[in-house]
BANUSE-164305 format. One record per residue (C-alpha): x, y, z; chain; residue number from 1. Coordinates in Angstrom, 2 decimals. Layout:
<rs>
@xx->X	yy->Y	zz->Z	chaine->A	num->NUM
...
</rs>
This chain:
<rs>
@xx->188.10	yy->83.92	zz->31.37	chaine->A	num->1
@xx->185.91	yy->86.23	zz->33.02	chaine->A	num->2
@xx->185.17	yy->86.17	zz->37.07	chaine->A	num->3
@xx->181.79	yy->86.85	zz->38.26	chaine->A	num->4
@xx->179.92	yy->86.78	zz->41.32	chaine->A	num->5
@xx->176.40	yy->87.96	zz->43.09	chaine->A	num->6
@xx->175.08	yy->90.21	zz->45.76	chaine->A	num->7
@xx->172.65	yy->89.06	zz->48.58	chaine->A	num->8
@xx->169.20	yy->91.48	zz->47.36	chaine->A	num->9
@xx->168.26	yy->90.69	zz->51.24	chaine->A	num->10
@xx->171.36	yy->92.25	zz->52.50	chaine->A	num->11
@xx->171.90	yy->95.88	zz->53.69	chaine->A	num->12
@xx->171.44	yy->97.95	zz->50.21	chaine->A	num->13
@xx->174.41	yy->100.50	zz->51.13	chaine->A	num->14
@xx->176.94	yy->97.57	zz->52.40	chaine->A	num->15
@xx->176.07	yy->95.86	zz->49.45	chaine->A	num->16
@xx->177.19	yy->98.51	zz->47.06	chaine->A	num->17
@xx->180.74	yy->99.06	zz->49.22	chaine->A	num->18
@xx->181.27	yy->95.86	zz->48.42	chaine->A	num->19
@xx->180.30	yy->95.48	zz->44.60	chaine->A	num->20
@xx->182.47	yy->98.65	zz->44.57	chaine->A	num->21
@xx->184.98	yy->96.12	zz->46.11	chaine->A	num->22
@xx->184.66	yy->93.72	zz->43.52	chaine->A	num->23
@xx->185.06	yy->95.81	zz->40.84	chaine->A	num->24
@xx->188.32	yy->96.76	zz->41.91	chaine->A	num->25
@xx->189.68	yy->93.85	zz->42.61	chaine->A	num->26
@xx->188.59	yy->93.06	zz->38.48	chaine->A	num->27
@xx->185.22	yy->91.39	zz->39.00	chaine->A	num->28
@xx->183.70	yy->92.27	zz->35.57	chaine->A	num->29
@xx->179.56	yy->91.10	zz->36.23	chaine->A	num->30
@xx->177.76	yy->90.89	zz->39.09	chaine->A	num->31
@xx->173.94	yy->89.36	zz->39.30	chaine->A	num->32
@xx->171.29	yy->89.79	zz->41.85	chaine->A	num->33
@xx->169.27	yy->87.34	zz->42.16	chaine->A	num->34
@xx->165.50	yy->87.52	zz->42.59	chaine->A	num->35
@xx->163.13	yy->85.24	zz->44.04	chaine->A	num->36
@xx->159.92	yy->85.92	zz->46.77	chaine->A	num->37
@xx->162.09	yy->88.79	zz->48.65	chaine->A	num->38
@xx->163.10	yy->92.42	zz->47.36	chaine->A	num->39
@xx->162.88	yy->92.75	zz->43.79	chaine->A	num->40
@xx->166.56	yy->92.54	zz->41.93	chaine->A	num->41
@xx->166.26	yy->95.85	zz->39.54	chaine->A	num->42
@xx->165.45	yy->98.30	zz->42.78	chaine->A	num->43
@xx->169.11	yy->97.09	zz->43.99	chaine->A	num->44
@xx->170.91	yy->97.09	zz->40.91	chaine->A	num->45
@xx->169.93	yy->100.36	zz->39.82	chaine->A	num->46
@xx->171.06	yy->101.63	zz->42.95	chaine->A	num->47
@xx->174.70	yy->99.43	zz->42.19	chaine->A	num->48
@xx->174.97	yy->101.25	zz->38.76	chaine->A	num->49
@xx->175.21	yy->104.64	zz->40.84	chaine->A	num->50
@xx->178.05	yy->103.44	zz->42.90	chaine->A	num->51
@xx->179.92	yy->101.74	zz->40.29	chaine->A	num->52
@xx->181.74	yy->102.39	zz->37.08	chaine->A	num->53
@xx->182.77	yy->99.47	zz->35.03	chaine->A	num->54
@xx->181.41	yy->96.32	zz->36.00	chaine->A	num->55
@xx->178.30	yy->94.98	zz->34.16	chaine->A	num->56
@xx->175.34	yy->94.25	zz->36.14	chaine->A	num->57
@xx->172.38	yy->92.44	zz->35.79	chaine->A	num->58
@xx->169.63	yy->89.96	zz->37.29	chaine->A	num->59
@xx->170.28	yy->86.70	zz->38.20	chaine->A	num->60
@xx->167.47	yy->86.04	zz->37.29	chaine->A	num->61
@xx->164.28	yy->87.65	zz->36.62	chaine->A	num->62
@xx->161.35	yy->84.74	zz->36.55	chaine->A	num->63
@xx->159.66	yy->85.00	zz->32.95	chaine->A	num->64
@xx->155.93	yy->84.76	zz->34.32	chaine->A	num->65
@xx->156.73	yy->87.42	zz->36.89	chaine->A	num->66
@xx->156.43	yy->90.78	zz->34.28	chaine->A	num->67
@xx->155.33	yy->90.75	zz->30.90	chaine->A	num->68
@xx->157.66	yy->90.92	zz->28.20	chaine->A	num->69
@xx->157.34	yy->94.35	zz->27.30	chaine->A	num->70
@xx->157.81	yy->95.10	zz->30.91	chaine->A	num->71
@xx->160.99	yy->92.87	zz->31.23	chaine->A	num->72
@xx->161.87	yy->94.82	zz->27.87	chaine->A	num->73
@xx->161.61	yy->97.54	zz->29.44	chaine->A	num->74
@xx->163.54	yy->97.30	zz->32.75	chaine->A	num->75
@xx->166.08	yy->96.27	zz->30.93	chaine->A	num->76
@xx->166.75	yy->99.71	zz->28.80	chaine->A	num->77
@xx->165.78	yy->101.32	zz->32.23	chaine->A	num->78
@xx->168.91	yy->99.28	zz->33.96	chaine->A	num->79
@xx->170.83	yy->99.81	zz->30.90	chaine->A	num->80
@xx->170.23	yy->103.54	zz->30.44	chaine->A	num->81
@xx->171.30	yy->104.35	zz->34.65	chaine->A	num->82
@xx->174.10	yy->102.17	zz->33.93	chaine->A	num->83
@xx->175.58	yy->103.62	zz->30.80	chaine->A	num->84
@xx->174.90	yy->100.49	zz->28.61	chaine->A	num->85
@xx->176.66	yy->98.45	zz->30.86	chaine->A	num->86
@xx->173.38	yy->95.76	zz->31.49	chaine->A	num->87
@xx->172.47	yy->92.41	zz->31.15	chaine->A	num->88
@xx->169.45	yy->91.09	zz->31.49	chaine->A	num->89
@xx->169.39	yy->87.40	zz->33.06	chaine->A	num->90
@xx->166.00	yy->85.28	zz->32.79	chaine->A	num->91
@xx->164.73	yy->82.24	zz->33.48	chaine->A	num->92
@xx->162.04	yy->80.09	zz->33.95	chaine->A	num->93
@xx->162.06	yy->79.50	zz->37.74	chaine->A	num->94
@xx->159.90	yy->76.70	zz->38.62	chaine->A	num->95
@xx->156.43	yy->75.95	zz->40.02	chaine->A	num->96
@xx->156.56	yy->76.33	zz->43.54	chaine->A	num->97
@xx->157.24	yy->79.90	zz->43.24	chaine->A	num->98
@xx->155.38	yy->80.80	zz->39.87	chaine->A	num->99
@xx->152.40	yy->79.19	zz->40.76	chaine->A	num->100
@xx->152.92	yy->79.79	zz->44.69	chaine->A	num->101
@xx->154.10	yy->83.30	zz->44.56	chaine->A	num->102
@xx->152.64	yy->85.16	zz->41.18	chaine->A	num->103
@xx->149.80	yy->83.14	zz->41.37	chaine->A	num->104
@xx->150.25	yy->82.08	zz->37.24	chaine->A	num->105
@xx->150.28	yy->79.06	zz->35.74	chaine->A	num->106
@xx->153.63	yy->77.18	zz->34.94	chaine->A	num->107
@xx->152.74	yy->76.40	zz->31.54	chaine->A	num->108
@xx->154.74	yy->75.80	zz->28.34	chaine->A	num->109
@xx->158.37	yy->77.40	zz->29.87	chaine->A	num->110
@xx->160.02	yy->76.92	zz->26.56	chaine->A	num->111
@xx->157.81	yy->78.28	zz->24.31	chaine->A	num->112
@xx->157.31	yy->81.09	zz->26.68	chaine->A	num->113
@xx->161.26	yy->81.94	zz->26.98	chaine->A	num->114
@xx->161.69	yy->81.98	zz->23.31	chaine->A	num->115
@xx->158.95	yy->84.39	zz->22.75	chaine->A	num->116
@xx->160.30	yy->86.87	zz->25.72	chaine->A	num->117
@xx->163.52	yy->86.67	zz->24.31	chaine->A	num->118
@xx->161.73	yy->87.77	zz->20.43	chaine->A	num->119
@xx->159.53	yy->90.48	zz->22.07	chaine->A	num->120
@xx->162.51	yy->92.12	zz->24.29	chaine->A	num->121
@xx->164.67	yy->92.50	zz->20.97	chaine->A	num->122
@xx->161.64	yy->93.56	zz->19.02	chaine->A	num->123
@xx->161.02	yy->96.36	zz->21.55	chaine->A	num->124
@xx->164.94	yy->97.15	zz->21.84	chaine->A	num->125
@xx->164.80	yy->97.81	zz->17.98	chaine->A	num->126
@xx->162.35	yy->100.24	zz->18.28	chaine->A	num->127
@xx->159.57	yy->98.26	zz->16.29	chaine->A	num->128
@xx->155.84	yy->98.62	zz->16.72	chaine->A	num->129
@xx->155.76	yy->95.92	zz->19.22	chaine->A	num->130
@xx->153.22	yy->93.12	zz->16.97	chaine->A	num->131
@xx->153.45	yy->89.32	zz->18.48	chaine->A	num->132
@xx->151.50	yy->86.25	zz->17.68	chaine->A	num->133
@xx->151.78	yy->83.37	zz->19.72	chaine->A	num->134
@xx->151.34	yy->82.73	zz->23.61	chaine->A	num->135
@xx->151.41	yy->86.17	zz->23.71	chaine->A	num->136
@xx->149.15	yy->88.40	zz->21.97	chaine->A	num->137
@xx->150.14	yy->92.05	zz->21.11	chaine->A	num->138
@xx->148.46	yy->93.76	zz->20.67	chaine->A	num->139
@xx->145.51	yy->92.17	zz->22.44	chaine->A	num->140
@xx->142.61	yy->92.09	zz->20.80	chaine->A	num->141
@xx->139.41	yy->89.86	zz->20.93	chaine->A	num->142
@xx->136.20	yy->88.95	zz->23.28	chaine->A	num->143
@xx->136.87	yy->90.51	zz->26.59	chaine->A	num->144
@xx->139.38	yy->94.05	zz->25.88	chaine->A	num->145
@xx->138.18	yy->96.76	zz->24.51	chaine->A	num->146
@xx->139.21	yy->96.64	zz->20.92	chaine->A	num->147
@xx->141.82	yy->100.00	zz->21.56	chaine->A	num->148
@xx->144.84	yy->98.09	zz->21.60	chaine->A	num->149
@xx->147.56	yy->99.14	zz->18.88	chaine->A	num->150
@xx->151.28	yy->98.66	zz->17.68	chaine->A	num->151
@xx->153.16	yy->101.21	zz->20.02	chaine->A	num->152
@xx->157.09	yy->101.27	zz->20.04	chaine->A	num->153
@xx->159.49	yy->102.14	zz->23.19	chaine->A	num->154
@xx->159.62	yy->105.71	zz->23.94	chaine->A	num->155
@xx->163.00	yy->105.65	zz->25.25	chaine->A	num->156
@xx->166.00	yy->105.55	zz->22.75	chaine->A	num->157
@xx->168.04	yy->103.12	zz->24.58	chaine->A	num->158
@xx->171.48	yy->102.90	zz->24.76	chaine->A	num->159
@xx->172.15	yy->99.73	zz->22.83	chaine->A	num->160
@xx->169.60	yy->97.70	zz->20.19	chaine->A	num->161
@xx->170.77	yy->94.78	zz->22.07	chaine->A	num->162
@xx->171.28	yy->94.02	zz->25.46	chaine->A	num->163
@xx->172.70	yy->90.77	zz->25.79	chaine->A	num->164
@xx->170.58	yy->88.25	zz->27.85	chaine->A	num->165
@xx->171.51	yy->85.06	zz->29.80	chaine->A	num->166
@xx->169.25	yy->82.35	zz->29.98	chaine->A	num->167
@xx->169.23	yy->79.80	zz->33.25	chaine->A	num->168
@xx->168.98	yy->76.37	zz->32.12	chaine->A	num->169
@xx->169.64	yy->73.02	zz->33.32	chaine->A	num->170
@xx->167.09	yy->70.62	zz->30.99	chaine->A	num->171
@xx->168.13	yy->69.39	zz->28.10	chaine->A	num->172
@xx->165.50	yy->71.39	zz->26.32	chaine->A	num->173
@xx->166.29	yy->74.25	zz->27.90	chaine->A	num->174
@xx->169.83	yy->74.39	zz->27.42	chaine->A	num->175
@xx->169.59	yy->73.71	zz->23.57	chaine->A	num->176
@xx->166.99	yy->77.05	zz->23.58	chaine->A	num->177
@xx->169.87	yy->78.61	zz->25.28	chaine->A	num->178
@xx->172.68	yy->77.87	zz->23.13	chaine->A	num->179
@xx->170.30	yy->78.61	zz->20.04	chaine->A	num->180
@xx->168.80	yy->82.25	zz->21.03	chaine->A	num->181
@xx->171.01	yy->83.64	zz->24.05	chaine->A	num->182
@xx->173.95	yy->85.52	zz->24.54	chaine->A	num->183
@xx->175.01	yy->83.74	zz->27.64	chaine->A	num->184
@xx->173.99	yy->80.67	zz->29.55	chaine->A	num->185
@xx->173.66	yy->80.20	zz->33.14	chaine->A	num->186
@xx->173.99	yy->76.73	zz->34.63	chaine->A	num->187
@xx->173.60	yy->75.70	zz->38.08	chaine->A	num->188
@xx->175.54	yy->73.22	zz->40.10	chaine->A	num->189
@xx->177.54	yy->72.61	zz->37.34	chaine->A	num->190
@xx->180.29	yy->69.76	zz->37.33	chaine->A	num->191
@xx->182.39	yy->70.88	zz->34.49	chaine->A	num->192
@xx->184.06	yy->67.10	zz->34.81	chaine->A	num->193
@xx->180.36	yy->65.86	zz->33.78	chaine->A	num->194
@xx->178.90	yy->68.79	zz->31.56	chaine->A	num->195
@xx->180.28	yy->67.56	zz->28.22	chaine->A	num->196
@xx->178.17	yy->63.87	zz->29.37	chaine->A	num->197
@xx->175.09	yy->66.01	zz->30.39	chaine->A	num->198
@xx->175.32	yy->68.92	zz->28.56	chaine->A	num->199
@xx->176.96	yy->68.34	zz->25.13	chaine->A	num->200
@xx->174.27	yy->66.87	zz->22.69	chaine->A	num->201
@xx->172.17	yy->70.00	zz->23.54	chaine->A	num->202
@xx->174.98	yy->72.79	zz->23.30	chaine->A	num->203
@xx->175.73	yy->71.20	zz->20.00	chaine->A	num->204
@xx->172.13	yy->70.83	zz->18.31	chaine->A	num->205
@xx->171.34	yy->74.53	zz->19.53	chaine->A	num->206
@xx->174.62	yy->75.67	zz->18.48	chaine->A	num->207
@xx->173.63	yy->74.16	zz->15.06	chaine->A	num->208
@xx->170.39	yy->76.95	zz->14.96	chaine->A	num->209
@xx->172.47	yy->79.94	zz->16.27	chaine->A	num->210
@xx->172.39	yy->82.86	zz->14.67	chaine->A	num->211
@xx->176.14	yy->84.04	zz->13.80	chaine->A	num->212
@xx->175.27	yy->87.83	zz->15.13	chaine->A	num->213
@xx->174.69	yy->86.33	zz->18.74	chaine->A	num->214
@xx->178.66	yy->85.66	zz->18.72	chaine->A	num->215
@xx->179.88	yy->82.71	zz->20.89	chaine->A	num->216
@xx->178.01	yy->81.57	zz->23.69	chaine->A	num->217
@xx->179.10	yy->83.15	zz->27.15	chaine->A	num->218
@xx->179.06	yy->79.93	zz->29.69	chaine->A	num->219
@xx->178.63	yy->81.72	zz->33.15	chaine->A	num->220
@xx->179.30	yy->78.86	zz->35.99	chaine->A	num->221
@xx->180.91	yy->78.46	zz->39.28	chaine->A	num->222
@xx->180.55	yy->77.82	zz->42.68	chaine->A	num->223
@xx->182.03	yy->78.46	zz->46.04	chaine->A	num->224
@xx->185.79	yy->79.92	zz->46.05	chaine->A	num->225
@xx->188.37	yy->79.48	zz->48.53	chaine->A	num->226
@xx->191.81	yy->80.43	zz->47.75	chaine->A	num->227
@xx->195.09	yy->79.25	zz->50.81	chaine->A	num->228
@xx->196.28	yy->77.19	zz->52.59	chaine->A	num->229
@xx->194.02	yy->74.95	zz->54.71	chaine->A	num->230
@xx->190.91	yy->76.29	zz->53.37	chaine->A	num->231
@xx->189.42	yy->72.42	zz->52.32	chaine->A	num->232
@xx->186.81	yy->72.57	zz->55.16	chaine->A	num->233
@xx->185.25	yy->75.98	zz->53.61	chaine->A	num->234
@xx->183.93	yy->73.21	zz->51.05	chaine->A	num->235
@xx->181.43	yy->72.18	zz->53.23	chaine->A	num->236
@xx->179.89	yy->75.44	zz->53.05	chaine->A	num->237
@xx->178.39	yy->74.87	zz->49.96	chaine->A	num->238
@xx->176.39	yy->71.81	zz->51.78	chaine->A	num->239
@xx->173.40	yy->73.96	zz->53.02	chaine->A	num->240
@xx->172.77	yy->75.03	zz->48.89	chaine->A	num->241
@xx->172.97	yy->71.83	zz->47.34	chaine->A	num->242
@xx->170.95	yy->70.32	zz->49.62	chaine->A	num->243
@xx->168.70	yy->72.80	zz->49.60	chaine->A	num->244
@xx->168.37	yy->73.03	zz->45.69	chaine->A	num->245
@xx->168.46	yy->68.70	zz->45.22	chaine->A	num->246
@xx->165.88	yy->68.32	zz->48.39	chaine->A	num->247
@xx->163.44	yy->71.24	zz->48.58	chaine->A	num->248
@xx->163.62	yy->73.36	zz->45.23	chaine->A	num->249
@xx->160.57	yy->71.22	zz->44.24	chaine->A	num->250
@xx->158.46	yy->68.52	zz->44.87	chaine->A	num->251
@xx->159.05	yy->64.95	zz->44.69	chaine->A	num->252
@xx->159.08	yy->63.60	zz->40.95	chaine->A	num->253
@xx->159.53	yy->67.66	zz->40.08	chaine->A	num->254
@xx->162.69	yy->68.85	zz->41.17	chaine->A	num->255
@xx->164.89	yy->69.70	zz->38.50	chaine->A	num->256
@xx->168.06	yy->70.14	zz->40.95	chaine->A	num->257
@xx->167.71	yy->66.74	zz->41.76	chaine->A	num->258
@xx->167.37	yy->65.18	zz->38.58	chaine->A	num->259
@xx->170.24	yy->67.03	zz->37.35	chaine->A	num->260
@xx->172.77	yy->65.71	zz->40.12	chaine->A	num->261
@xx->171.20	yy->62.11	zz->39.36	chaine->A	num->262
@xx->172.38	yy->62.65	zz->35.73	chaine->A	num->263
@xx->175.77	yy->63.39	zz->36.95	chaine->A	num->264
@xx->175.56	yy->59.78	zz->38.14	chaine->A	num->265
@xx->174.37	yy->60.33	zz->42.14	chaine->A	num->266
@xx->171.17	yy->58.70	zz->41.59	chaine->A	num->267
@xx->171.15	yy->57.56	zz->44.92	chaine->A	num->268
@xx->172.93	yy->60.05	zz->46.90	chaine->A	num->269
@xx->170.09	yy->62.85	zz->45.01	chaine->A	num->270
@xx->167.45	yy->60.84	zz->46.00	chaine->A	num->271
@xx->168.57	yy->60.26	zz->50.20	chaine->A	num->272
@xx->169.32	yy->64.44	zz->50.26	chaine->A	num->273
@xx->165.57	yy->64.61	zz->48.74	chaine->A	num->274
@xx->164.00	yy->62.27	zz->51.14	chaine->A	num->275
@xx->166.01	yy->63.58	zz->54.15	chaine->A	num->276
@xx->165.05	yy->67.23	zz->53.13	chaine->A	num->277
@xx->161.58	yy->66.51	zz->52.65	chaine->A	num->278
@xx->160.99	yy->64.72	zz->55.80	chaine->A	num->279
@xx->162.53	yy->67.92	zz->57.72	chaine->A	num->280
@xx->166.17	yy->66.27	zz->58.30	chaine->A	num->281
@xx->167.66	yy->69.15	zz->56.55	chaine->A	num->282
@xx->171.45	yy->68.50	zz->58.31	chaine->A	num->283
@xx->170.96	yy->64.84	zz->57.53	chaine->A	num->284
@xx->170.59	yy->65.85	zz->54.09	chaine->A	num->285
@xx->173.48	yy->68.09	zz->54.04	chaine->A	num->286
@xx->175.77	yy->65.42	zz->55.34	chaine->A	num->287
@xx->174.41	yy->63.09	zz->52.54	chaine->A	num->288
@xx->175.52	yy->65.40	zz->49.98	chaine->A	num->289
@xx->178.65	yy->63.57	zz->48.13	chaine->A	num->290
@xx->182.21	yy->65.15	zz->49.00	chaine->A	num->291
@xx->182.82	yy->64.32	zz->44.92	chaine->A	num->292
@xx->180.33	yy->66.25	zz->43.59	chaine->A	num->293
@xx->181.26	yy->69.39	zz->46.02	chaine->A	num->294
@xx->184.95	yy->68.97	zz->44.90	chaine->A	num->295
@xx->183.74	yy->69.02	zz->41.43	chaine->A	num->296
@xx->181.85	yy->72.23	zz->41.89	chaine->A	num->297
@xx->183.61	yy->74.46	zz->43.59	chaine->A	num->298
@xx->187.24	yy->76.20	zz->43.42	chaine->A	num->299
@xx->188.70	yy->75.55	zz->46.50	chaine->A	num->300
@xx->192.69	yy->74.70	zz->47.23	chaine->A	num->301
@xx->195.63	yy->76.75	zz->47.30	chaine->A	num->302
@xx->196.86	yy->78.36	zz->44.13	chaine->A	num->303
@xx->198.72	yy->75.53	zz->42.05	chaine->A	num->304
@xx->195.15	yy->73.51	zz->43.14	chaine->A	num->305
@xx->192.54	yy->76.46	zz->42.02	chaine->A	num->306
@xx->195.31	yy->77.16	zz->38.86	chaine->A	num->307
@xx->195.12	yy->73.61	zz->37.66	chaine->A	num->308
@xx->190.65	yy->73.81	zz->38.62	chaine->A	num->309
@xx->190.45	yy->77.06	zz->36.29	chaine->A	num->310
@xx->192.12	yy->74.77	zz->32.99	chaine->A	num->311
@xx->189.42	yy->72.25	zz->33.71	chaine->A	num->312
@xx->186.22	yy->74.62	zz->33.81	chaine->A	num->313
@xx->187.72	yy->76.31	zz->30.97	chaine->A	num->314
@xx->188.43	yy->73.02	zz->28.99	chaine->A	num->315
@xx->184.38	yy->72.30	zz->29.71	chaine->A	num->316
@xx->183.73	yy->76.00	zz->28.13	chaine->A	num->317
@xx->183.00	yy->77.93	zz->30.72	chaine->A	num->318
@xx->184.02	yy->81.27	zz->29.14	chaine->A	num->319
@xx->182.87	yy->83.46	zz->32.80	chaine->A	num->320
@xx->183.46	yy->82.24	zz->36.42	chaine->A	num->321
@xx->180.59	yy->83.01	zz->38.19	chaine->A	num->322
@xx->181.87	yy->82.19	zz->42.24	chaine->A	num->323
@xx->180.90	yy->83.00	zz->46.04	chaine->A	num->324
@xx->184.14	yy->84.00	zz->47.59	chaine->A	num->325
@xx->184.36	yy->82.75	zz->51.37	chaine->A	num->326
@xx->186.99	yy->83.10	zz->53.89	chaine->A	num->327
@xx->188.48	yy->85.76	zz->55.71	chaine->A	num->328
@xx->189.42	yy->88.00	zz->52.64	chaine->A	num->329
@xx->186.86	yy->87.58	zz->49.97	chaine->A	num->330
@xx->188.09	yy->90.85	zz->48.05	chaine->A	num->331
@xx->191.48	yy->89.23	zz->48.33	chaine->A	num->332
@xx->190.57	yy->85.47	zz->46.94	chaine->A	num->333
@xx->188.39	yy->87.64	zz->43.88	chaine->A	num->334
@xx->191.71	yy->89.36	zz->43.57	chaine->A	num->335
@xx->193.59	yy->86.40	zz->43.43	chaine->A	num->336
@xx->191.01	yy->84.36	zz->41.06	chaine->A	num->337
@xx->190.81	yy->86.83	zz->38.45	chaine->A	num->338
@xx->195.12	yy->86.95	zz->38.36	chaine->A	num->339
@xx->194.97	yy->83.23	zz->37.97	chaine->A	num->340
@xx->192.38	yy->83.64	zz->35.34	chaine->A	num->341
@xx->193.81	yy->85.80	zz->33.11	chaine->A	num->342
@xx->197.21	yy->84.09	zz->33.40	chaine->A	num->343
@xx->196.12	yy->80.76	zz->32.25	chaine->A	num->344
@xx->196.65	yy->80.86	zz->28.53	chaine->A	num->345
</rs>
């Protein structure tokens, strides 16, 4: 099992890299940056590839509608090339508050539209005259351009013909698309004692499409980590982000977040963080959050506790441990983590 974790992009860009540099000597092997309304993800992580020599690094993730997919393409052989091949490229759909809010484009057909960034990014990485039919038209031709348009291919030879990508997916949908077309998977608030309930049917039918050359699917999941004695309160810390994800990632009716911790079986408890968080009660919210479901996601205990954890995430097939550290020695519990991971059999 493989430990991963992310970097705040709002954070001070030269602290930041000290401590990736951190990580990756305490045998951290990924690290994302995430990338929402804020500082753009790439900017940071190019700068991370400078001050680092091993660990791969990547966006966590880049919103589909924000770039076009030769762009996305692109920035990925850009990350890849400062890195020494050592990128991943992690996309997703995002949602409609901040597609629709922020870029000011429609949220329309996210499936379709993930499927055909994933085709054009590998057609581009092969070096093929870039030619795609579908939502998007490439060339573009037709009333209203100019007619000029034509096949070009990348420029750049990059360092790999395939850079793996990660999709983020929580829908059913979604997560079959994922387990069909991408190298790795990223989950959110996932409850590896529930994911086989939620999850299964669609690993399985998109594992029935996948194309052998894609290898196994990498499951990337986690939460917050906390490795001592008398470290059970840091749980709590992971309050302010589910309630923040299940109450105001989305409206009422189209919150994603939400309806994924009611299909864990909290119908009620998703639905009182919702109402509390939408009314402005944002601590009531937090407390309503249930203690079960932050046990469930997060690694927190003292070693025989977090030891026995890691065999249950791994029995759900989580193949990459994507966790916060927190606590007073964060480069110590990382340390710690990845020891315990690679001495589970």
């Amino acid at each position: 099992m493989r430990i991963a974790t992310q970097v705040d992009y709002a954070g001070d860009v030269k602290a930041a890299a000290d401590t990736v540099a951190s990580w990756e000597a305490a045998g951290v092997d990924l690290v994302f940056v995430p990338e929402a309304y804020g500082q753009d993800a790439v900017s940071l992580l190019g700068y991370l590839a400078a001050k680092t020599e091993r660990i791969q690094l990547g966006p966590g993730i880049l919103p589909i509608y924000s770039r076009t997919p030769a762009l996305i393409a692109q920035t990925a052989v850009g990350l890849d090339v400062v890195s020494g091949g050592r990128a991943v490229l992690g996309l997703g759909a995002s949602g409609p508050q901040v597609v629709e809010g922020w870029h000011g484009v429609p949220y329309d057909r996210p499936l379709a539209r993930t499927r055909e960034v994933v085709e054009i990014c590998r057609q581009v990485w092969r070096r093929e005259r870039l030619v795609h039919h579908g939502l998007y038209e490439v060339p573009r031709t037709g009333p209203g351009t100019t007619g000029l348009g034509k096949p070009l291919k990348l420029i750049t030879h990059p360092p790999r013909e395939r850079i793996p990508i990660y999709l983020a997916a929580i829908g059913e949908r979604n997560v079959s698309l994922a387990a069909e077309i991408a190298e790795g998977w990223l989950p959110v608030l996932f409850s590896p004692d529930r994911a086989e309930r939620v999850w299964g049917a669609a690993l399985a039918e998109g594992a029935s499409r996948r194309d052998p050359s894609l290898g196994r699917l990498d499951v990337v999941a986690g939460g917050l980590c906390a490795i001592g004695r008398d470290v059970e309160d840091l749980r709590d810390l992971a309050r302010p982000f589910v309630a923040l994800y299940v109450g105001g990632m989305g409206a009422k009716g189209r919150n994603f977040y939400h309806d994924l911790v009611a299909r864990y079986g909290f119908e009620d408890e998703a639905d009182e963080i919702q109402d509390r968080y939408l009314r402005g009660d944002v601590e009531g919210a937090q407390r309503a959050v249930p203690a079960e479901l932050l046990e469930e996601i997060t690694l927190v205990g003292d070693e025989p506790t977090v030891a026995r954890r890691l065999d249950v995430w791994r029995a759900a097939g989580v193949t990459t441990l994507l966790v916060t550290p927190v606590g007073g020695d964060p480069v110590g519990t990382l340390r710690t983590l990845a020891r315990l991971a690679r001495e589970r059999p």
